[in-house]
N, C-alpha and C positions, 0 to 999 in steps of 0.2 A: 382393375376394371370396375369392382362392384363398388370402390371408395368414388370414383368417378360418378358413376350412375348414381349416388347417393347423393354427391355434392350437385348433380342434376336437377333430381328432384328436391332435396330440403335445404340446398344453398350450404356454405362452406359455414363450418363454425364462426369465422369471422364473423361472415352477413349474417348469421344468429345475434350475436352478441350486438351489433351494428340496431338492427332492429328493434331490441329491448331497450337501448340509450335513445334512438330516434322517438321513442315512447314518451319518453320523458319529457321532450325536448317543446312542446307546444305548454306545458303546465309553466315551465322557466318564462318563456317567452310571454301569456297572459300576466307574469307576476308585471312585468317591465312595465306595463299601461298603468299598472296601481303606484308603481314607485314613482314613477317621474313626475309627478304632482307633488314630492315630498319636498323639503327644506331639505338643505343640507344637513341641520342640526338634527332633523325627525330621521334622515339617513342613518347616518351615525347610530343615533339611537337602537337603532333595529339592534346591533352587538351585544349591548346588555339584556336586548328580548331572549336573543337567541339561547344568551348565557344562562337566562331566568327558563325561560324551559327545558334546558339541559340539566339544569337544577333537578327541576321537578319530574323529571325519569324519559324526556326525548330521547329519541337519538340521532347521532347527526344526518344521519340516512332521513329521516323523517326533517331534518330541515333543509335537504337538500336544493329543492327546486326554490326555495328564498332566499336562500344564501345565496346560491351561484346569480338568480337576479339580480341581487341586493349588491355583488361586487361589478356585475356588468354596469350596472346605473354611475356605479363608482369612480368605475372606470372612462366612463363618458363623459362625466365633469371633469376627473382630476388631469386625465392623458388624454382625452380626446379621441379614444378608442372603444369601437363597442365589438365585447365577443359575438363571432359568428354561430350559427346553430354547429357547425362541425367542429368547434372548438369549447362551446359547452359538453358536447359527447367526450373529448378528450380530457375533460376535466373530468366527470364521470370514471372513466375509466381509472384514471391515476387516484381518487378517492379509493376503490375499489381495489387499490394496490395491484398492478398491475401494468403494463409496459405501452406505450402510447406511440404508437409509431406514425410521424408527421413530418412530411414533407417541408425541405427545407422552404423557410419563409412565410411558413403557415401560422407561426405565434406562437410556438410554444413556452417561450417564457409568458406573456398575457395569461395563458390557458392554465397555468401554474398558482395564476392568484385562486381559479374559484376553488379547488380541495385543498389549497396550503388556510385560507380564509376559514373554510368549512370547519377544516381540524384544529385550530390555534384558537378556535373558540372552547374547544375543551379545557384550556389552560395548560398544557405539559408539555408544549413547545412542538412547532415545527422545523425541520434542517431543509433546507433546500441548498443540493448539492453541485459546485458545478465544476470545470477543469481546469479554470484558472483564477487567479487574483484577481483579472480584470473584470471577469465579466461576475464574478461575486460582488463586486464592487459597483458594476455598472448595474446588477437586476437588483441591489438588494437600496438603491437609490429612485431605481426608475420606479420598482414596481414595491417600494416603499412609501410612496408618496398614495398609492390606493388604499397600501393598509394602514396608513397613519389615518387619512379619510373617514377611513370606519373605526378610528378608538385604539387598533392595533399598533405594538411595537415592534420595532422593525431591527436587529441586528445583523454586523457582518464579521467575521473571522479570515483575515488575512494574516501574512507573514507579517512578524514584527509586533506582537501583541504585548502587551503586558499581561499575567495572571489576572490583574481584577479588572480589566479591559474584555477580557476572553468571558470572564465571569458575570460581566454585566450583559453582553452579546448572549451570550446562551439564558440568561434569562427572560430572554423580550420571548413574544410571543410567537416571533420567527425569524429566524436564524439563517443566513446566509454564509456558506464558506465553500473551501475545496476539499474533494475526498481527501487531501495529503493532510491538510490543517484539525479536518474532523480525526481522521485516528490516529493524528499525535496526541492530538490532545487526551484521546481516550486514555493513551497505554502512560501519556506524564502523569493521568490523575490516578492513574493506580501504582503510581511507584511517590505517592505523597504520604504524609503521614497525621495530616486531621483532617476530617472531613472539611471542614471548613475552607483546605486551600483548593480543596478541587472544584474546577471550571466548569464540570458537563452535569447536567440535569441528567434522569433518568433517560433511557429512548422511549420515544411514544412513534414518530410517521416521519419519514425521508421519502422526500423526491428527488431523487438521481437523475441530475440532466447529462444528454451525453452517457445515458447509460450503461451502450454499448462499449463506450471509450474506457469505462472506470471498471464496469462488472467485468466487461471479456478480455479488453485490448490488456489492462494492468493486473487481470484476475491473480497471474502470477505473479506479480511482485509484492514483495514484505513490506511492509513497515516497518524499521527496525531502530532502536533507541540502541545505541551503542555505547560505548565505553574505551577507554585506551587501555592496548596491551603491551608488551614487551618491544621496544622498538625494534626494527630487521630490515630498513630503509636502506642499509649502508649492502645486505645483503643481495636486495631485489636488483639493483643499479651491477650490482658483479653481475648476477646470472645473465641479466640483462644486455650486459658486453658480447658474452660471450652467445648468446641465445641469437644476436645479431649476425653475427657468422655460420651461426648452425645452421639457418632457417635459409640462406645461399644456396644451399645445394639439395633441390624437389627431393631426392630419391631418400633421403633423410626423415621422412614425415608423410603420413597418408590422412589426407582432408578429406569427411564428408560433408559434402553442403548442404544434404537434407538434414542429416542429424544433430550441425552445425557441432562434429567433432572434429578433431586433433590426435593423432598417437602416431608414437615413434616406430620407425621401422626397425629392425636388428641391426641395421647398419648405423641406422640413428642412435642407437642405445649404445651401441660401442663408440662411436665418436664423441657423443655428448662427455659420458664420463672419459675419457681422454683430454675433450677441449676443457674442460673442470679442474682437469687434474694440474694439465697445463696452469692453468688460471692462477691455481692456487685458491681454488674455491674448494676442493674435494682433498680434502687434506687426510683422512683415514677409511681403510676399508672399503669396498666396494658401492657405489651410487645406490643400492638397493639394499645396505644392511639396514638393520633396524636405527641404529645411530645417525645417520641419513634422510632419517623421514622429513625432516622438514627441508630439508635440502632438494630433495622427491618434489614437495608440494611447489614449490618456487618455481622449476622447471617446469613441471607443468603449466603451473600460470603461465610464466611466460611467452613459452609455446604456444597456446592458447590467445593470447596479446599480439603473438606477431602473425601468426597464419590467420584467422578467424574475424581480425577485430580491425576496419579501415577508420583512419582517418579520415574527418567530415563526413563518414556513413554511420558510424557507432557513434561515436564522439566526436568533440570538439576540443580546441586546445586553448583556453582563455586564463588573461588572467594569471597565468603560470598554475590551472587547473585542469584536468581533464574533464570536460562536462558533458553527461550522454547526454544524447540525442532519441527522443519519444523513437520510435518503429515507428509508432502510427501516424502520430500528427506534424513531425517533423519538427517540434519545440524541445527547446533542451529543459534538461531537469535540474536546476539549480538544487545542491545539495543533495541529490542521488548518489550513491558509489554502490559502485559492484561488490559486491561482499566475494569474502576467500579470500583475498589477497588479491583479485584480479586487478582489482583497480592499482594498486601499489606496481603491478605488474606492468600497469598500461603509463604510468606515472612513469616509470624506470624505463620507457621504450620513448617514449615522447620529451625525455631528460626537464620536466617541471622538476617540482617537490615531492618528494615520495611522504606521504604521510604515513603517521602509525597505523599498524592493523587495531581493528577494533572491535572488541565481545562483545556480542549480545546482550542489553539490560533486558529488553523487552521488545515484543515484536508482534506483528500478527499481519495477513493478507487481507486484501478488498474483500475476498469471499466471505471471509467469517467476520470481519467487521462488519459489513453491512446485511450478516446475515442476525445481529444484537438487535435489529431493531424487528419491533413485534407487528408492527405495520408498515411496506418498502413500497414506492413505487419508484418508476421512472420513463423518460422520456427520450428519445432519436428521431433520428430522419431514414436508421436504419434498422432495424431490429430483426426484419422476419428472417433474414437465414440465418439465426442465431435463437429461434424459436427455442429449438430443442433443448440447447443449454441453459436457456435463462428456467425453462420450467423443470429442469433437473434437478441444477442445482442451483437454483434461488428458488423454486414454487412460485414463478413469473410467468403470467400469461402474454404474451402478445399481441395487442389488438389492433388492429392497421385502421386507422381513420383517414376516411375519406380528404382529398382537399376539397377545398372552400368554392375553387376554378378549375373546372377541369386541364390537365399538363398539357402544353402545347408544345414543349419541346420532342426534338424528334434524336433521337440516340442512331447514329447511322453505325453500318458493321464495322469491325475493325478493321485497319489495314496491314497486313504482314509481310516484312522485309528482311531478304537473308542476311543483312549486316545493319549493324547497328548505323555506321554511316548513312547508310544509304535512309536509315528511318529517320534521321535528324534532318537531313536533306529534304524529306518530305514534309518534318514536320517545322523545318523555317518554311519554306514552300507555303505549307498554309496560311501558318499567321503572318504573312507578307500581305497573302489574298483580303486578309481580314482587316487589317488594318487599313487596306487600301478604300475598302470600301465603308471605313468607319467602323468595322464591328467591335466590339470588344471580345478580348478573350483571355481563357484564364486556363494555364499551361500547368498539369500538373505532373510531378516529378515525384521518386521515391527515396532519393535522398539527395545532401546539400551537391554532393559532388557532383550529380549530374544538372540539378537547377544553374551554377556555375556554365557549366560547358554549355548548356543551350544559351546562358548570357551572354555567353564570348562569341558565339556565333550569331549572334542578335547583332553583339557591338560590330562585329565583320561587316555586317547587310546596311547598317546606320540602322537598325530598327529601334526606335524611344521603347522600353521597356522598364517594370519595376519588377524586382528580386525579394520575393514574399522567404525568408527560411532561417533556421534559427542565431542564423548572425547578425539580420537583421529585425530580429522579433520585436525590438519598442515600439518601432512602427507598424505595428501588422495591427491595428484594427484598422489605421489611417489609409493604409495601402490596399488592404481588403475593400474597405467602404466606396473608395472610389474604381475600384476595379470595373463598372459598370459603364466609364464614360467615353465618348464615340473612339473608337481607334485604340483603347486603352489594351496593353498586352502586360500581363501579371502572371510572373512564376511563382508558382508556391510546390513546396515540399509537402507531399501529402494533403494534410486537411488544415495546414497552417492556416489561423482563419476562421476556423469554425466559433460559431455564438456571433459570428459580426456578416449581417446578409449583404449579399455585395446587390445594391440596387443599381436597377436601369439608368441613364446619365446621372449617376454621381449622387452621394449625401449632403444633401445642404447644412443638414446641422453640420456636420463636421467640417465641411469646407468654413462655413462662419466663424465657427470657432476655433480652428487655428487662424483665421484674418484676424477676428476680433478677440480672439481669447473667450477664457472660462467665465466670467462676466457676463449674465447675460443682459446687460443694460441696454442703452440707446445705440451703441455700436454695434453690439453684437444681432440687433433688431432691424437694423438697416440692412447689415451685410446677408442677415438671411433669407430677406426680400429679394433681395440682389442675385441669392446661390440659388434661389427658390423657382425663380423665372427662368434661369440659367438651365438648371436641372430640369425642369420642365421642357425646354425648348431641342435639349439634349437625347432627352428620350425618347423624343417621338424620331430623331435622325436613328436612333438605337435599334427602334422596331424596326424601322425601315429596313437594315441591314440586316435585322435576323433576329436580333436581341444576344446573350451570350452566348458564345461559342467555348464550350470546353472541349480542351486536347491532352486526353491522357495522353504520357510517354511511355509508360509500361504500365504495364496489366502487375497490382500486386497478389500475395499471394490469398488475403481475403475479397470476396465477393463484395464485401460490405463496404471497406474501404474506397472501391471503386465508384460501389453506388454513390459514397458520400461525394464524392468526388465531383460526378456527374448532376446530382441533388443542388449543386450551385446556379445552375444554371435553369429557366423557367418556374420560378416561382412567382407563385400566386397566380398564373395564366399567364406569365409573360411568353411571349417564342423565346424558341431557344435550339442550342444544335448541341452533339456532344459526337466527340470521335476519339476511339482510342490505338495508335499506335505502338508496332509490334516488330520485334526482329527476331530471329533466330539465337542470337545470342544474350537477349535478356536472360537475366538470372530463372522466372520463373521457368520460363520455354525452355532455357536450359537443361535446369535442376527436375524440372517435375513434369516436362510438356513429353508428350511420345512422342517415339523416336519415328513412327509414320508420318507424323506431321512435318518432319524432317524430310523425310524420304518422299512425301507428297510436293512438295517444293520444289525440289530436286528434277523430280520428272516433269513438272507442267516447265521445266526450261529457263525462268524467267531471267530477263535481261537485267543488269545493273539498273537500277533506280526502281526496279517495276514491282509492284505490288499484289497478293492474294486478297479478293474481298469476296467474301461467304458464311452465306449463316453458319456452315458447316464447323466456320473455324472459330464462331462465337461459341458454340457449345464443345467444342473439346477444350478450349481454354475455360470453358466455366466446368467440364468434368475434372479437369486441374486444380481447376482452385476448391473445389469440394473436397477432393482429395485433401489437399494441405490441409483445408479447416477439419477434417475430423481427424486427422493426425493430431493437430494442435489443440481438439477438444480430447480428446483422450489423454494428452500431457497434462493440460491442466484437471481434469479429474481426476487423475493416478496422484497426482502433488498435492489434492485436494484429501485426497484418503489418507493421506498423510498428515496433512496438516492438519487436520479433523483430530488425531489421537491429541498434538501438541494442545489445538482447541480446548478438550475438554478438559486438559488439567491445566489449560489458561483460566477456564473459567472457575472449576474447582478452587485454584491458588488466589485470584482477584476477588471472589465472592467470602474465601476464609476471613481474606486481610480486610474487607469492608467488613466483614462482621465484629475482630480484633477491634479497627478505629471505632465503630461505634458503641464501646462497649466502655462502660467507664473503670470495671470494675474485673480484671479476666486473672485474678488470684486465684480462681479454683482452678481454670487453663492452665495458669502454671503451676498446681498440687500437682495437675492428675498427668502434664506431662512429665517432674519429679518421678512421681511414681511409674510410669511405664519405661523411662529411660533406668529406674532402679531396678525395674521389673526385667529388663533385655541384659543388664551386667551380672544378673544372679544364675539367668538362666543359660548361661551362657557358661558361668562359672560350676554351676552346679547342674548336669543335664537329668534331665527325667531320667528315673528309674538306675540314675546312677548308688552305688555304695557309697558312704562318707569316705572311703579312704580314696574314693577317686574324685572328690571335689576338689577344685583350683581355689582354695579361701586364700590363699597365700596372692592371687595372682589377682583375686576380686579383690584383696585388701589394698592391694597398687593402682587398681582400677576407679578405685570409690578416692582415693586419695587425688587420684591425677584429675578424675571428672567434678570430683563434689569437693574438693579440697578438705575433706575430713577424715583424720587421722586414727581409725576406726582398729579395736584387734581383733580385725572379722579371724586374721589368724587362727586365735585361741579357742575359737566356738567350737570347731571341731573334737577338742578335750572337754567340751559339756555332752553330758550324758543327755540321751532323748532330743536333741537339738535337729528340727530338720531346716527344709528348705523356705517355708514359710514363716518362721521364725527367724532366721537371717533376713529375707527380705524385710519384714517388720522393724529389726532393732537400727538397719541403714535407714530403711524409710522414718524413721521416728527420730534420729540423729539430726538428718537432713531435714526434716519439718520444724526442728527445736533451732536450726540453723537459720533458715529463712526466717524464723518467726520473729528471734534476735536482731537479724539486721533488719526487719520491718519496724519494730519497738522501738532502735537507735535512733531512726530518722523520723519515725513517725509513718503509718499507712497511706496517708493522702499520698503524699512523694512517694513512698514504696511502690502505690496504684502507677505513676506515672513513670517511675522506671522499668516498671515490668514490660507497659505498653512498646515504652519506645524500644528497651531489649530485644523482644518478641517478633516487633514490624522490622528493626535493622536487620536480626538474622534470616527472617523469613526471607527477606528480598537478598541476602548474600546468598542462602541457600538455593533462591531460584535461580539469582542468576548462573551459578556451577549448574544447574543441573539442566539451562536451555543449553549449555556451553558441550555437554556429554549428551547434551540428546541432538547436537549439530552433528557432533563426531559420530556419532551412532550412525545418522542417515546418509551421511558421505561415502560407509563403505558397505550396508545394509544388503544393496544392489548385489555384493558380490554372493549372497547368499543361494544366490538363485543359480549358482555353479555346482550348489549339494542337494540341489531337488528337493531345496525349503521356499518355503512361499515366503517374499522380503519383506511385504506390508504386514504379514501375520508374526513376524517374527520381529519387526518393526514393535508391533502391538504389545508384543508381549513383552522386552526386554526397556520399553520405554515405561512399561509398567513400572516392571522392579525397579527401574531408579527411580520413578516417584515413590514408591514405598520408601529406598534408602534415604531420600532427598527428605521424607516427615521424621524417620529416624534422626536423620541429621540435626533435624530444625531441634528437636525436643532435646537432644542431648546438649547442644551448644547453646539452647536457652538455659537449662538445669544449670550449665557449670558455671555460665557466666553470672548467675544471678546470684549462686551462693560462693563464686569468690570475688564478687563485688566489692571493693573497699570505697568506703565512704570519710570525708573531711570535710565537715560543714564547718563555713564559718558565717552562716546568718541562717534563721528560717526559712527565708521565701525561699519558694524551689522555683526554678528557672522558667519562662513559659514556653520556648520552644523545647522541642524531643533532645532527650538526654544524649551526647553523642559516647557510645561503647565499642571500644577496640577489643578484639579478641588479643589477649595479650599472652596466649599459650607459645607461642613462637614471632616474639616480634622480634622486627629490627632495633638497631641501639637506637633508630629516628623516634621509631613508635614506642619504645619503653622510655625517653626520657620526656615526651610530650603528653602522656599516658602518666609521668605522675609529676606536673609542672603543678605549680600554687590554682587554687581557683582563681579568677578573675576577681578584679576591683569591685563592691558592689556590693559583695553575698553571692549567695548560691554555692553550691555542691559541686565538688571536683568527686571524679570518679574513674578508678582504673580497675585493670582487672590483674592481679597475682599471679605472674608466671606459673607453670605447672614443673617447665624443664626447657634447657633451651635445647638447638640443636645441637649444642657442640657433645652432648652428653650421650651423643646415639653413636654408638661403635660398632658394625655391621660386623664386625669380626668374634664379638662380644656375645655368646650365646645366651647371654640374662638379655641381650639388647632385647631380643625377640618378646619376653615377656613384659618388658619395663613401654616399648616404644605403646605409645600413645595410636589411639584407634583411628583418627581420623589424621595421622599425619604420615607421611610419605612413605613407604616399607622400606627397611633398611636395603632389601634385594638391591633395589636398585628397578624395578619396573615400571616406576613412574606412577604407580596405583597408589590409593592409600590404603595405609595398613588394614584395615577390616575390609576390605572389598580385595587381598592377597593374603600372604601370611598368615593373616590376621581370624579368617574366616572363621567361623564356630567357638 
């Protein structure tokens, strides 16, 4: 009550913030009378003004109401479009880092130029971010041609780059790409190895179009740079056989739909391992012993692939590919896979190719990437009921700008039908009405499977229709754009579509240019004259009829979605109608609707065909869909506090190794790692406060030998009188410094500089990748902690800790050994200019130890391997010296799978 009475009397924070930018907005607009007297050339010019008083201590807030004139002017010559005052406020805002919420067809790409302009004058580059190739490609042409205008370079990043292509794009003054394009590229340039090969400038300001789509809809999806692992192709395809039989019979398997799980029942558990055993897939020991576990992980996927995961709803089958399908926008994701093995899973159910699983190189989510840059805004047509989260966690405000024409569309109540039938039936019913009387309309769908079945029932009626969804996605800006023309009826899947405004009778440009092509000469000049009259004459038949008419089929489970959905229709002032269709056995009404609402149906009687219409039943499906979104915002915050620990030792590792490349000279880095790795095998050998006759010199003399390759009689120390623990570290450390110093001397220091480099950068990145690898496995079974009344994230924290400790242990010991058992065979001076390549050659194969010491190449330059320690045939688990001799970081004789110092090994 008293938040009410407040917004009463001093207006909502919005109409605050609203106020303060309408302030500004007369200062912008007197600039316009000064400009438009200028030359083009004296235009222009203003850029290098701007840059000369940034110089001299401005700031861009202090040139903001010239700027944003100075691109308005710009834009009137170069496009023929001039910003409105409520689209200079939107630019404000997005300066101001912050979320711009504008209704579809209001301009928000235009609106983009005045703070992408404003800041690309600082010099450190703008990103302007959007959701696909296309339309990166389309604004970073259109609204390229205003910043060329004024002096600006204009870049784009698309699939298919080359490195000095990507390289020359990120240095223009603004940058156009897609969120998927921007953080590969981040996480390829930190797995490079000189500065020079990497693509991306510093961050300085990203505008996120569609920022609902990228920050919330993908918030949970990785980025992930993978690698090939052990192949198990031939595996997935057996379980898979048999996983088809199991899944026959319901009482086998309990599905929930809200929590979109899968688990075996007891009856399921004894059957599976029987149908296995059968199979000849479960060849020893019971489905659950430890020797089993990967056997475990399979069945689950698979399980998981067949209950959970539809055909043409999740994915698609192309190509002899499985390719997901967006949730949100109903576009498929070229070169997405399900990590775990599920995809291999779904590959081995839909009989394509089953490709390798794949480790993790490097990875990170939309959250923390776009949380790198120091100044973010972004832009939608939906934002407010995702306020909460964007200022949680991004520190994103939401400011809802006004449109330009008040909305003339009218949003009528939903219709609700006990059977899906019976809704499809009403809703050919409508767009028969529509078409009849010319209206266009545009039929939205939650996935391909049902866009399909309302076509087939189109094709039944003879109804002319187009099929917007990701099967036929090439055409979807073509099929979008005309969406608008008399009679026109267009299914789309979700928000297939979005960045291309479906206008009233039809796009001339685009109808011209597929008549005449991309040419825009004499032909294509004609024919637009021709579409331009056409469309013109089309439109006004459009208003007549109502203008667009949207017809959702189901209510999904975000508000937001809907709204976008509904956002198509009435822009800019146009009329417009919107209606959304409802059965009792849609998924959400299903899954998440009360069961009153059920039971209210029930009793009002209704006959086959007949419909409920009531506000009543617009607000308990929107207390539903509330429901799901803070379910769904609490999943991705919980995965966020997670990914926050892995964050910070992303950045901790990518900020070390840019230090390493920039460094020409990191011989003392590796003294003082020398010395801490000699400093962990003395103290290990010798504990504090230990007597001489219980020190291991015998087992530290095996240890300095297998690590340092130096042949040391730490033995004998112990029969020197007064000899402690600091004096054996010394006479190792001083052995091993005489060692390194020698093979620097042979080759000469410059080279020695550049083999230490490239040593240092290969193991670091071998060392990170095992340890995102143990911090996967970590979090997959983490959960289960919470069965001993430990907190998982806390315990998460802590244990993700220690392997980054063990993971710099690692790094420091496996640079120490490889550097000082380095063999070198020059046969010329020059040292080679790319990074030296180093195999750890402690336990190679016969592949890698005979390629590890083949001649240098034709030419010159330096062949280098590295001196076996021991191989494995030498480890005899039966062998109680094994225990002492086996090597720290290689596999425990036990048999546990661990290595040695993290079992056995310990102390």
């Amino acid at each position: 009550m008293f938040a009410r009475l407040a917004r009463a009397l001093f207006g909502s924070a919005n109409d605050r913030a609203l106020k303060r930018y309408q302030a500004r907005v007369p200062a912008i607009n007197a600039w316009e009378e000064k400009l438009a007297p200028l030359s083009d050339e004296a235009l222009r010019g203003r850029t290098e003004e701007f840059r000369a008083r940034l110089a001299q201590g401005a700031t861009l807030d202090d040139l903001l109401e010239e700027a944003f004139a100075t691109v308005r002017e710009a834009a009137k010559r170069v496009l023929g479009l001039r910003h409105f005052d409520v689209q200079m406020i939107g630019g404000m805002v997005l300066h101001e880092g912050k979320i711009a919420e504008m209704k579809t067809g209001e301009g928000k790409t235009l609106v983009a130029t005045l703070p992408v302009y404003l800041n690309a004058l600082a010099g450190k580059g703008v990103h302007v971010v959007t959701v696909n190739d296309y339309l990166a490609k389309r604004d970073a042409e259109w609204m390229g041609e205003v910043y060329g205008f004024l002096g600006l370079s204009t870049g784009v990043i698309v699939h298919g780059l080359t490195d000095d292509q990507r390289r020359a794009a990120y240095a223009c003054d603004i940058t156009y790409g897609t969120n998927n394009e921007f953080g590969f590229d981040y996480l390829r340039d930190n797995m490079k190895y000189r500065l020079e090969d990497m693509v991306q400038r510093p961050f300085a300001y990203a505008i996120v179009d569609e920022v609902d789509s990228i920050l919330v809809d993908e918030a949970r999806t990785p980025l992930i740079i993978s690698g090939p692992t052990d192949d198990t192709s031939d595996l997935y395809r057996r379980v898979d056989a048999v996983m088809a039989e199991f899944v026959k019979d319901p009482e086998r398997f309990e599905k929930d739909e809200k929590q979109r799980t899968v688990a075996m029942t007891e009856k399921g558990g004894e059957d599976i391992e029987r149908m296995l055993r059968e199979a000849g897939v479960l060849t020893e020991g019971d489905l659950y012993d430890p020797v089993n576990v990967s056997l475990v992980h399979h069945v689950n996927q698979s399980l998981r692939a067949h209950v959970l995961f539809k055909r043409d709803v999740e994915y698609v089958v192309r190509n002899d590919k499985i390719v997901i399908i967006d949730e949100f926008t109903g576009r498929m994701m070229e070169g997405r896979r399900y990590s775990d093995g599920l995809h291999q899973a779904l590959e081995a159910k839909e009989h394509v190719t089953v490709q390798p699983e794949n480790q993790t190189l490097a990875s990170i989510t939309f959250q923390n990437y776009f949380r790198l840059y120091p100044k973010l805004a972004g832009m939608t047509g939906t934002a407010a009921t995702e306020a909460d989260e964007f200022m949680e966690i991004y520190k994103l405000e939401v400011v809802e700008i006004p449109t330009n024409v008040p909305v003339r569309r009218v949003d009528q109540d939903d219709e609700v039908y006990r059977t899906a039938a019976e809704k499809y039936e009403a809703v050919i019913k409508l767009i028969g009405e529509c078409q009849a009387r010319g209206q266009p309309c545009l039929v939205g769908t939650t996935s391909i499977e049902k866009s399909e079945l309302i076509s087939s029932l189109l094709k039944r009626r003879g109804i002319a229709h187009n099929v917007l969804n990701a099967r036929y996605h090439e055409q979807e800006a073509g099929i979008i754009a005309q969406a608008g023309r008399p009679g026109a009826v267009t299914i789309a899947t979700n928000m297939a579509g979005r960045g291309t405004d479906i206008k009233l009778g039809g796009n001339a440009e685009m109808l011209a240019r597929a008549e005449a092509g991309a040419d825009e000469g004499p032909a294509y000049e004609a024919a637009l004259a021709r579409h331009k009259a056409e469309v013109e004459a089309n439109k006004a038949k459009v208003m007549e009829a109502g203008g667009l008419f949207v017809i959702g089929t189901e209510r999904h489970e975000s508000r937001r979605i809907d709204n976008q959905l509904r956002g198509r229709s009435g822009r800019q002032g146009d009329p417009g109608a919107s209606r959304f269709f409802l059965s009792l056995e849609d998924d959400l009404m299903r899954i998440f609707g009360s069961d009153r609402m059920g039971g209210m149906l029930q009793k009002l009687g209704l006959k086959e065909g007949e419909a409920i219409v009531h506000p009543w039943i617009n607000k308990a499906l929107e207390k539903a869909q509330k429901k799901v979104e803070a379910r769904n915002f609490d999943t991705r915050k919980n995965l966020l506090k997670y990914d926050d620990v892995m964050n910070d030792q992303r950045r901790e590792v990518y900020s070390q190794r840019r230090a390493f490349m920039e460094a020409d000279d990191l011989s003392e880095t590796i003294a003082e790692m020398r010395r801490e790795t000699i400093g962990a095998m003395v103290d290990r050998a010798i504990p504090e406060n230990a007597y001489p006759e219980q020190w291991d010199l015998a087992g530290l003399e095996r240890r300095v030998k297998e690590v340092l390759g130096l042949d040391l009689p730490i033995a004998a120390y112990a029969q020197e009188e007064g000899i402690d623990e600091v004096q054996v570290r010394e006479r190792i450390e001083a052995a091993a410094d005489a060692a390194a110093a020698a093979k620097a001397a042979n080759i000469g220091p410059e080279f020695m500089r550049m083999v230490e480099k490239s040593v240092l950068l290969q193991v670091f990145d071998q060392v990170w990748k095992e340890h995102l690898l143990q911090l996967d496995h970590l979090r997959q079974g983490i959960g289960l902690r919470a069965y001993g009344q430990r907190d998982p994230l806390n315990e998460y924290k802590r244990e993700a800790f220690a392997l980054f400790n063990n993971m710099l242990e690692e790094l420091r010991e496996r640079v120490t050994s490889l550097l000082l058992r380095v063999e070198f065979a020059a046969d010329a001076p020059p040292p080679p200019p790319e990074p030296v390549r180093v195999m750890d050659m402690r336990h190679p194969s016969p592949e890698e130890a005979a390629s590890a010491f083949e001649p240098a190449p034709a030419g010159g330059g330096y062949g280098l391997a590295v001196a076996p320690a021991r191989t494995a045939t030498e480890v005899d688990p039966n062998d109680p010296a094994t225990w002492h001799r086996t090597p720290r970081n290689a596999p425990c004789p036990c048999g546990s799978g661990k290595k040695y110092k993290h079992c056995h090994g310990k102390g």
